[in-house]
C-alpha positions as CSV (number, residue, x, y, z in Angstrom):
1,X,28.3,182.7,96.5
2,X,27.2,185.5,98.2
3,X,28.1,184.9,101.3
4,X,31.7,184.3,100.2
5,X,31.3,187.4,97.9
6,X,30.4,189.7,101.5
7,X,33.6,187.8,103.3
8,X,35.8,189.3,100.7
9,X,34.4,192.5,101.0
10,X,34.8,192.5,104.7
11,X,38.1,191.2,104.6
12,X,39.3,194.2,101.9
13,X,40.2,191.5,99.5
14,X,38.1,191.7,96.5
15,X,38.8,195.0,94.6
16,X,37.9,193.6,91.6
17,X,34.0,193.3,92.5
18,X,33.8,196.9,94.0
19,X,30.1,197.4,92.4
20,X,29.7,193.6,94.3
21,X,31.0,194.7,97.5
22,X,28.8,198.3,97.6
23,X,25.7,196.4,97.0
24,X,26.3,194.4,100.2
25,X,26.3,197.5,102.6
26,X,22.8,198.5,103.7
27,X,24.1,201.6,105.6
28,X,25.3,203.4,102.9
29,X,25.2,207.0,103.1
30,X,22.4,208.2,100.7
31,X,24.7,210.7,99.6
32,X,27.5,208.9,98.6
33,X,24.8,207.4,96.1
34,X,25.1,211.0,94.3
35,X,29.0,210.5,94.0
36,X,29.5,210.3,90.1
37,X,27.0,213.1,89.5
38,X,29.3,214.9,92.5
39,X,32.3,213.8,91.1
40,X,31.6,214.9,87.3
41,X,30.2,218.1,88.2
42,X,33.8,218.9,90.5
43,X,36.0,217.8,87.4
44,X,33.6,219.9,84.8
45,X,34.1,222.7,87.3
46,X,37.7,222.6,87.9
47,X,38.7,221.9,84.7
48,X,40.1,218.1,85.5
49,X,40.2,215.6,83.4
50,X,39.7,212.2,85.3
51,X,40.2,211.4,88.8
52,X,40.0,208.2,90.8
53,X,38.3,207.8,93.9
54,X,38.0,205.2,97.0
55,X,35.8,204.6,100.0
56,X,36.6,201.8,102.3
57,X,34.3,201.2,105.5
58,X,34.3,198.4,108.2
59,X,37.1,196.5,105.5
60,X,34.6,196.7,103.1
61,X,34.7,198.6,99.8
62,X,32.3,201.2,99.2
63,X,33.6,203.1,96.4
64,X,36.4,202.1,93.8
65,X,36.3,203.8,90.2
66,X,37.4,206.4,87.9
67,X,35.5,208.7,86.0
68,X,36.7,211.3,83.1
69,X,40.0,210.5,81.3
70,X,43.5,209.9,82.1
71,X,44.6,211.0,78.2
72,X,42.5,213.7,76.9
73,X,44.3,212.6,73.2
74,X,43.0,209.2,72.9
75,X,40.1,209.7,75.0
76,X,41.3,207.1,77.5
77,X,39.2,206.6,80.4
78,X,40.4,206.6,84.3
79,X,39.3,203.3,86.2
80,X,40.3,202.6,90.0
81,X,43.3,201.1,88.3
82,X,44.7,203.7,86.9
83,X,48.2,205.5,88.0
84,X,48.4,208.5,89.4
85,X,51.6,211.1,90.8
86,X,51.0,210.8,94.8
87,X,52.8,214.0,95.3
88,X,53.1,214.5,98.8
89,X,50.9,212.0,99.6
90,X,54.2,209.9,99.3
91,X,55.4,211.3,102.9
92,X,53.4,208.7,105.1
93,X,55.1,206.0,103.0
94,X,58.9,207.5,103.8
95,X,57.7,208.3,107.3
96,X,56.4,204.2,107.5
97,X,60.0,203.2,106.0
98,X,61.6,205.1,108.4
99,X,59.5,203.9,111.5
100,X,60.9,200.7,110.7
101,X,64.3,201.3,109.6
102,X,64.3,202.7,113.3
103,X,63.5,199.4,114.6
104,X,64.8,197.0,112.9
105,X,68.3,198.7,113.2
106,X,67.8,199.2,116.8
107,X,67.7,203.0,116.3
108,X,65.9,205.5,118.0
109,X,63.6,208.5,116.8
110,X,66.0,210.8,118.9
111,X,69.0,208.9,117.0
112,X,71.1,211.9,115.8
113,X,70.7,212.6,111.8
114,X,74.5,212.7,111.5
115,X,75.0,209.7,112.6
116,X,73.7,208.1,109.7
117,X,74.8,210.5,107.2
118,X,77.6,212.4,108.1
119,X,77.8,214.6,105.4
120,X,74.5,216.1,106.5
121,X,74.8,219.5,107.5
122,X,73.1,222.8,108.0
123,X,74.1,226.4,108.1
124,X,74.2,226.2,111.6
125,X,76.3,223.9,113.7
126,X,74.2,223.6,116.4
127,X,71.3,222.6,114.9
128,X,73.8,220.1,112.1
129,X,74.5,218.5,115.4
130,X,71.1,218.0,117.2
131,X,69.4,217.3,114.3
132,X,67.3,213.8,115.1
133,X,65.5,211.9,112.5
134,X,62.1,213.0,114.2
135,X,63.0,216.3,112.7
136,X,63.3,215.3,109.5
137,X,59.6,214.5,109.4
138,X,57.8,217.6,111.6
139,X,58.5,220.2,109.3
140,X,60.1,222.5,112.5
141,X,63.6,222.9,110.6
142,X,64.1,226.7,110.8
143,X,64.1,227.0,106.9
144,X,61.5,228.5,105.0
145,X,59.1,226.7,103.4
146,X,59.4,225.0,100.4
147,X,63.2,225.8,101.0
148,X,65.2,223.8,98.3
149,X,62.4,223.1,96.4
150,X,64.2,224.7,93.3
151,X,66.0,221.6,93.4
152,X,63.1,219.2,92.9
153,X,60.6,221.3,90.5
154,X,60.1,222.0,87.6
155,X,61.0,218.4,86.6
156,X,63.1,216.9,85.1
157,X,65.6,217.8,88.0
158,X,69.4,218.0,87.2
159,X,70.0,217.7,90.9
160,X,71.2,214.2,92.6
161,X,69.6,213.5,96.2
162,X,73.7,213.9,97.2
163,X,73.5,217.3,95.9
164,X,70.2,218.2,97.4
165,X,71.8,216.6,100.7
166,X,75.0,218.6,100.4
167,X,73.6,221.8,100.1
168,X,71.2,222.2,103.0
169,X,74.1,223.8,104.7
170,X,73.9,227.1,102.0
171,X,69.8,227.3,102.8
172,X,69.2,230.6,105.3
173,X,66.8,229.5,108.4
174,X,64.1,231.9,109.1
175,X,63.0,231.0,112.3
176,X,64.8,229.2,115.2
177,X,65.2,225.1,115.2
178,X,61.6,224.0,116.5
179,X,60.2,226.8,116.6
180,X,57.7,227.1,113.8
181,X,55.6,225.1,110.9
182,X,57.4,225.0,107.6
183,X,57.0,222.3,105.1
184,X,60.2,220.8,103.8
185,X,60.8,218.6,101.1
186,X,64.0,218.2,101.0
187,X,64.0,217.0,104.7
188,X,61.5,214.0,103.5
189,X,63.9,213.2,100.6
190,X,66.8,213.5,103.2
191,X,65.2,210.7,105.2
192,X,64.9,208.7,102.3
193,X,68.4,208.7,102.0
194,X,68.6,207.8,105.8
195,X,66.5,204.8,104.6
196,X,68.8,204.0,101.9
197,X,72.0,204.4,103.9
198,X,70.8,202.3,106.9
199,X,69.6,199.3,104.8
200,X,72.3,199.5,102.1
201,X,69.9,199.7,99.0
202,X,68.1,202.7,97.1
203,X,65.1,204.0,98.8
204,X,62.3,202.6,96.6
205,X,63.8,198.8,96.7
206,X,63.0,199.5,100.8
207,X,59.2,201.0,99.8
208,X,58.8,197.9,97.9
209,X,60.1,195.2,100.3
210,X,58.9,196.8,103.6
211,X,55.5,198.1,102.3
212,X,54.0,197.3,98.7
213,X,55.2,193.6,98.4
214,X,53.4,192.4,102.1
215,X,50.4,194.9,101.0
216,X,50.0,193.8,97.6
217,X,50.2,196.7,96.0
218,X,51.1,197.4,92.3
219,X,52.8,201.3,93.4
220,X,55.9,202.6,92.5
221,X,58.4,204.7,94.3
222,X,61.2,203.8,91.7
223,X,60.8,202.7,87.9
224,X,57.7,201.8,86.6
225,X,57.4,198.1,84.8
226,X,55.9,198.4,81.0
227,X,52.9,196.5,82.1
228,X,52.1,199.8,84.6
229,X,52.5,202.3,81.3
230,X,49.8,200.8,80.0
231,X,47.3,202.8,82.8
232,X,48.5,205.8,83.9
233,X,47.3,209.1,83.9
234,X,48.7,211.9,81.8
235,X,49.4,215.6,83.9
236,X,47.5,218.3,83.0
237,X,46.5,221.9,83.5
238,X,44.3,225.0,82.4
239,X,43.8,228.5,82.1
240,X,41.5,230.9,80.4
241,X,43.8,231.3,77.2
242,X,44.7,227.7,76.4
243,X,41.7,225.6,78.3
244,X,42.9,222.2,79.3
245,X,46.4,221.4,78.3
246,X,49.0,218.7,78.7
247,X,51.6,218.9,81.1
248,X,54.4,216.3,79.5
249,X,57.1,217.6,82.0
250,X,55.4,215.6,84.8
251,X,53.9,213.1,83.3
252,X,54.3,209.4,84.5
253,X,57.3,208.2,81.9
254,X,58.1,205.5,84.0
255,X,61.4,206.8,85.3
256,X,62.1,207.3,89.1
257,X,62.1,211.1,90.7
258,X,64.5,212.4,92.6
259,X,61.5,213.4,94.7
260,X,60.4,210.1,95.2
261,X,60.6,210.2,99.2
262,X,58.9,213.4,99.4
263,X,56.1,213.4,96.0
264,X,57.6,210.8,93.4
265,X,55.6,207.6,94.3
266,X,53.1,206.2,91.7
267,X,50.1,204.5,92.5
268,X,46.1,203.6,92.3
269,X,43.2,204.4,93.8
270,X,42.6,200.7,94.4
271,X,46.3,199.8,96.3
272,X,45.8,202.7,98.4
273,X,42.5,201.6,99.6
274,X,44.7,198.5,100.8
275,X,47.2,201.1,102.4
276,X,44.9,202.9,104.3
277,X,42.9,200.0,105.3
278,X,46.1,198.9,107.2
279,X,46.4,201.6,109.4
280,X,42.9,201.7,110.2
281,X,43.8,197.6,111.1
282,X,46.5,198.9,113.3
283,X,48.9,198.0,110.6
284,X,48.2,194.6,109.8
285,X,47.4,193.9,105.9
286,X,44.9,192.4,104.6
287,X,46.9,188.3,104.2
288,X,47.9,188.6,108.1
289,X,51.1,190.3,107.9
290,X,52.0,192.7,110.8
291,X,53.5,195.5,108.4
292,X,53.5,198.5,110.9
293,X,53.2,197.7,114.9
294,X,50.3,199.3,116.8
295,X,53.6,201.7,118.6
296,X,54.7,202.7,115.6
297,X,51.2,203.7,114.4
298,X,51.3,205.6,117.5
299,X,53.9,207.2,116.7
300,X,53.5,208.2,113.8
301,X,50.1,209.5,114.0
302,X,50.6,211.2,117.1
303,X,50.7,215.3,117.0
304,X,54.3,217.0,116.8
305,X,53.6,220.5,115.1
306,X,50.6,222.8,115.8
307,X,49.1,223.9,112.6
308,X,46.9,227.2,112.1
309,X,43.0,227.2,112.2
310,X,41.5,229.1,109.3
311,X,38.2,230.9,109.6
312,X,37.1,228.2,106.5
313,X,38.2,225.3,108.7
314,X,35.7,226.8,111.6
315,X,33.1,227.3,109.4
316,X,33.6,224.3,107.0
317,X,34.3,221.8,109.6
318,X,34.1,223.3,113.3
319,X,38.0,222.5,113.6
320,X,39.1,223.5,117.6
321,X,43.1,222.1,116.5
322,X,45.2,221.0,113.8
323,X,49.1,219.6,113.8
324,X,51.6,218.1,111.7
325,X,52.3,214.3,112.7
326,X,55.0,211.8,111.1
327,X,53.9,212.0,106.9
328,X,49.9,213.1,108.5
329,X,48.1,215.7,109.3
330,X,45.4,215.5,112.1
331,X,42.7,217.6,112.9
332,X,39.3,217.4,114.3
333,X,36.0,217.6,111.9
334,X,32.9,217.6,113.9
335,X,34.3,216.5,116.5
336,X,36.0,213.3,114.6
337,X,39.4,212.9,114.5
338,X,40.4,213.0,111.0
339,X,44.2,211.8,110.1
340,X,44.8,212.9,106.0
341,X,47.4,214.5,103.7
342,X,47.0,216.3,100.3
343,X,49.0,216.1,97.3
344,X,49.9,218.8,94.9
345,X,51.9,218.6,91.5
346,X,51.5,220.6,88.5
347,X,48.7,218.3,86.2
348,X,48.1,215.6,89.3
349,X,46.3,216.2,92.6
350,X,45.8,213.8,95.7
351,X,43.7,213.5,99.1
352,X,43.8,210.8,101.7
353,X,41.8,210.7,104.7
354,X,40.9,208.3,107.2
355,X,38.1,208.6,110.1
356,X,39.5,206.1,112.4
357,X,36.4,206.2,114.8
358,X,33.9,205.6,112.0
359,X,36.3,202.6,111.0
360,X,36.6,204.9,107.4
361,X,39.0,205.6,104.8
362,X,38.7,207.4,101.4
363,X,41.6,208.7,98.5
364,X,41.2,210.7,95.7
365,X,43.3,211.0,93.0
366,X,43.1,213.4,89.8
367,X,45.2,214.5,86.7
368,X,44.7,218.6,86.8
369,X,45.9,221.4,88.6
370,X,42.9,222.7,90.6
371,X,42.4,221.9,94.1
372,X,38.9,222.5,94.1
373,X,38.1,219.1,92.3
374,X,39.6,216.8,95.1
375,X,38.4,219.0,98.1
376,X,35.1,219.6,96.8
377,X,34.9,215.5,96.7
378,X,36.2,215.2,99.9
379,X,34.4,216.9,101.8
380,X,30.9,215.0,99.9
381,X,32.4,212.2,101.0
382,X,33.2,212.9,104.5
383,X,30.2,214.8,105.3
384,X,27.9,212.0,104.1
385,X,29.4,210.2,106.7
386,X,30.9,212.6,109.6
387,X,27.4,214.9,109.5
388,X,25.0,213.4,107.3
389,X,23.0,215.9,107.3
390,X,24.7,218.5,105.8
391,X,23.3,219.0,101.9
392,X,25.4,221.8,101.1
393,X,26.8,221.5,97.4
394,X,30.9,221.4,97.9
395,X,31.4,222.1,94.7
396,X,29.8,225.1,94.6
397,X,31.3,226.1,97.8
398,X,34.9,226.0,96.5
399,X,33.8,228.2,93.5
400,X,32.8,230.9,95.7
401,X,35.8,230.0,98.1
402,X,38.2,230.2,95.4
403,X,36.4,233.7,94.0
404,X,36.9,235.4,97.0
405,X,40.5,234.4,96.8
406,X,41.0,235.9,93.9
407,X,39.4,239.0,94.2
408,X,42.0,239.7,97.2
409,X,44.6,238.5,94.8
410,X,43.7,240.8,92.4
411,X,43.0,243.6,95.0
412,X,46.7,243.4,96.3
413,X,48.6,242.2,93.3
414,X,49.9,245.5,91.5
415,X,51.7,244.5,88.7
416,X,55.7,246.2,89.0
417,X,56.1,248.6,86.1
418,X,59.2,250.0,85.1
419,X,61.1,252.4,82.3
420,X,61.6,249.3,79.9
421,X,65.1,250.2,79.1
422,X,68.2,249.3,80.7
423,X,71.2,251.4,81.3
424,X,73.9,249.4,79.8
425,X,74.5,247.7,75.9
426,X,72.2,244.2,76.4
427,X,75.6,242.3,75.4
428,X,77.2,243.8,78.1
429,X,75.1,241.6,80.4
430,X,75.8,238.5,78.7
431,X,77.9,235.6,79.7
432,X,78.1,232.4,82.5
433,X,77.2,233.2,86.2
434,X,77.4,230.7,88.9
435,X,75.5,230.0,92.3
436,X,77.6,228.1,94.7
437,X,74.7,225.5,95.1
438,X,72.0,225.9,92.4
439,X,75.0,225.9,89.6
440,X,75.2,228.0,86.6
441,X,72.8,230.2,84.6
442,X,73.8,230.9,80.8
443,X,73.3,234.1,79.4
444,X,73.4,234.8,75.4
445,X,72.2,237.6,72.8
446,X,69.9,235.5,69.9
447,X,67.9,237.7,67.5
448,X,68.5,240.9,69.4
449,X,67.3,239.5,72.5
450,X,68.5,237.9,75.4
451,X,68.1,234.5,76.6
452,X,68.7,232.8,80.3
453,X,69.7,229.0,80.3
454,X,69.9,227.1,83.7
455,X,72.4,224.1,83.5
456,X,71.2,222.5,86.2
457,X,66.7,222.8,85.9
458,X,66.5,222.3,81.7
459,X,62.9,223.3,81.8
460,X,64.4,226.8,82.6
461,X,65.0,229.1,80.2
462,X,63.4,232.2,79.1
463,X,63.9,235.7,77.6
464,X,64.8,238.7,79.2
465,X,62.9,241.9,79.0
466,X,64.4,245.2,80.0
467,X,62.6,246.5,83.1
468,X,65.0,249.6,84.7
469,X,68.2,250.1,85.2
470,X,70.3,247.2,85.2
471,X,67.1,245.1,85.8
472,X,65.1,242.6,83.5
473,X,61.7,240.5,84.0
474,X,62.5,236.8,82.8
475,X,59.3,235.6,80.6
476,X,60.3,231.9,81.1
477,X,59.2,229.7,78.6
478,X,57.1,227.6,79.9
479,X,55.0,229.6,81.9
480,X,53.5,226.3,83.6
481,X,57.0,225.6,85.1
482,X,58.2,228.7,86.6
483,X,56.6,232.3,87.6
484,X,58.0,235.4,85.7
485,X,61.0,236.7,88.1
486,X,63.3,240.0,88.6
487,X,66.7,239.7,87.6
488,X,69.0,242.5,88.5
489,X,72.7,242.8,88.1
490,X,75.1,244.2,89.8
491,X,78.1,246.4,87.8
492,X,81.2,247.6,89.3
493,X,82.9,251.0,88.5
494,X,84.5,250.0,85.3
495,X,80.5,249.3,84.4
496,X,81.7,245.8,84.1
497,X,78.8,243.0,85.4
498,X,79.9,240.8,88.2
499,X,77.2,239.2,89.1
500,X,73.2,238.8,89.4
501,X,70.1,237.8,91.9
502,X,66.6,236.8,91.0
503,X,63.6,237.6,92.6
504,X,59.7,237.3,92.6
505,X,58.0,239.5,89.6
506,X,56.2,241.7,92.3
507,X,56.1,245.2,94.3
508,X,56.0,243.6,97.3
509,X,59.1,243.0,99.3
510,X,59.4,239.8,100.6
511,X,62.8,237.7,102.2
512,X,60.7,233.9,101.9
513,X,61.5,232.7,97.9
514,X,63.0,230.8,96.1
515,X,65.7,232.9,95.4
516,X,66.5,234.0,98.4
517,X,69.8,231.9,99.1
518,X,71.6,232.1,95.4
519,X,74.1,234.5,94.3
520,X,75.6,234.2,90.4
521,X,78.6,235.9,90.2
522,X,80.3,236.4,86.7
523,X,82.4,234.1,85.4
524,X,84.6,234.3,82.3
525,X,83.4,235.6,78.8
526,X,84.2,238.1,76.6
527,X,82.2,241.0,78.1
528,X,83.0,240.1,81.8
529,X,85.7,239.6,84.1
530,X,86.0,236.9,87.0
């Protein structure tokens, strides 16, 4: 019994015995014995409710549970089971799908974007035009980062993946094509849609067929089944006013995100030990199957975009280089080559890494908003292994890390104050206003105030305050979804409005938001005219 018990373990089979499996390693790190006392402390500290964590070594299972809660409500408790949001863990998945798609259609990584979709297209005709689908996954577009994102976040999103497709072209580059790091979501979705197009289905049919179904994982990049509700973790958040609190907007419903290809997959701790245990196989799963050749692990794993070096990443982890690969990031920790990704959503947090010279792989998965719970874990984890003697306590380290951050936050944040009147009546500012991409914002008086509507993102709306001039400062309603923002109107002679901009609520000026690209202009109503 037990040798067939240390035969599943070595194979990566049995993640049902986990406890069974750990008890078979005799090299385990002494201080990955401490991880639920590390663990509880990071989520008691950050203000997390449950996370999820895995350790896989040698094919063997070191770690698999859950500790804390996926519902707060009903007290429900996390196991290694339980769904989490992947956020942007999700990338190495599309980048995978896409690996293959290029094979098994007898493309190429140079194969020209627009060849598959030709209604891509950016502002720039040169770049529409050389775009390759290696771009779409090396974050080197020449738009700002997070460029589009309005069109993903706050969920629910009103926007298709056509429209998010059709309106690269109105998004303002920043820096030349290939010239500099700057994460993109809506490239990643883009490629999903390259997957889609090529094999004639929706994206997360392709994520099942070509990667969950020959892995045997229970994940979800589309839908989720009604058995799958019945473990998943609820979003949530905190701050100093409200403590913990739900996050419903981005809670697991069971519904497929528009975002799937770049954030929108669903899974557990315990499938993506199987995931990342086939890469460190050289992509053969755990039943035989080849699911990702040894080239197109090279591939994707191998370093496009060079990445800064933070003072913290010297210190923390004596990191010489860092760079963006296909859905990874790479970057050397003690001299180990570590390949991982994080994953942030409001009310769901992720980390993956894998050590591929120490044969190791670990995930973490959580249900709050702070990053210091899944860091502060991760780097327990992978300093038990990578330099064993390092006893520092994470956890405390990412308080004082994240303290020092805010002081300089605080330091240079002055908040914009202004004469808290506006120069015209309030109903003269009233009426429908329309961005040629983002759609149409709504503007009515209610109760002697004002109130902004966006047609497109329902989780916007807000009041507007009277800052100066013909300038307000929307208070959105839900203060978890969007940042207060500017919004200034412009007036003609006839002190008739004929249109509007948005911008960050701060002194500093600043070209990179979200804003940056949309224009309202006025459409008809009673006080203004087209």
């Amino acid at each position: 019994m037990v040798l067939r018990r240390v035969a599943q373990c070595a194979l990566g089979l049995s993640f049902i015995t986990v406890t069974a499996c750990a008890a078979t390693n005799a090299f385990q790190p002494t201080s990955l014995k401490q991880l639920d006392t590390v663990i509880d402390n990071a989520l008691e500290t950050f203000h997390t409710p449950g996370m999820s964590v895995g350790v896989i070594q040698h094919g063997e299972v070191l770690y698999a549970k859950g500790r804390g809660f996926r519902n707060l409500e009903n007290r429900q408790p996390v196991t290694a089971d339980t769904l989490f949001r992947l956020a942007s863990t999700s990338k190495a998945f599309t980048a995978a799908a896409l690996a293959i798609a290029i094979e098994e259609n007898g493309l190429t990584w140079q194969t020209r974007v627009t060849d598959i979709l030709p209604e891509f297209q950016m502002q720039d005709p040169w770049v529409t035009r050389e775009f390759t689908l290696l771009d779409l996954l090396t974050h080197r577009s020449g738009l700002a980062s997070g460029a589009g994102d309005s069109m993903l976040w706050p969920e629910p999103s009103g926007f298709t993946r056509t429209d998010i497709i059709h309106n690269l072209r109105y998004l303002t580059p920043v820096s030349s094509f290939r010239s500099e790091y700057a994460y993109s979501n809506v490239m990643y979705i883009t490629a999903g849609e390259v997957i889609a197009r090529l094999y004639k289905r929706p994206y997360a049919d392709v994520i099942s067929e070509k990667l969950f179904t020959p892995l045997n994982m229970q994940c979800f990049a589309g839908d989720l089944s009604d058995a799958a509700l019945n473990n998943v973790a609820m979003s949530y958040g905190h701050n100093d006013q409200r403590g913990i609190y739900a996050i419903p907007r981005n809670s697991i419903e069971g519904r497929e995100l528009v975002s799937a290809a770049a954030g929108g997959i669903v899974c557990s701790a315990t499938d993506m030990l199987k995931w990342l245990q086939m890469w460190l196989n050289k992509g053969i799963a755990a039943n035989g199957a080849q699911v990702l050749s040894e080239a197109q692990i090279t591939t994707l794993q191998r370093a496009y975009t060079v990445l800064s070096v933070t003072d913290t990443d010297e210190e923390w982890d004596g990191t010489l280089f860092k760079s963006y690969a296909l859905g990874w990031r790479l970057s050397d920790v003690h001299g180990n080559m570590v390949i991982s990704h994080t994953g942030t959503l409001s009310g769901y947090q992720a980390y993956v890494a894998m050590v591929p010279n120490k044969d190791l792989a670990i995930v973490i998965l959580n249900n709050g908003s702070d990053y210091g719970a899944r860091g502060s874990v991760m780097q327990h984890i992978l300093k038990a292994f990578i330099s064993p003697a390092d006893k520092q306590d994470w956890v405390q380290n990412y308080v004082d890390y994240q303290a020092k951050r805010e002081q300089r936050y605080l330091a240079s944040n002055i908040i914009p104050v202004g004469t808290g009147e506006v120069i015209l009546d309030p109903l003269a500012y009233t009426g429908r206003f329309i961005d040629q991409w983002f759609g149409a914002l709504s503007i009515t008086q209610s109760n002697n105030s004002l109130r902004i509507v966006s047609e497109k993102m329902p989780m916007l709306t807000g009041t507007l305050e009277p800052f100066s001039d013909h300038t307000f400062v929307i208070r959105w309603d839900n203060q978890n979804a969007a940042s207060d923002a500017f919004i200034h109107f412009d007036v003609n002679t006839q002190r008739k409005v004929t249109g509007l901009s948005l911008y960050p609520f701060t002194n500093k000026v600043t070209d990179d938001h979200e804003y940056r690209d949309m224009y309202f202009y006025a459409v008809n109503s009673e006080n203004q005219s087209e």
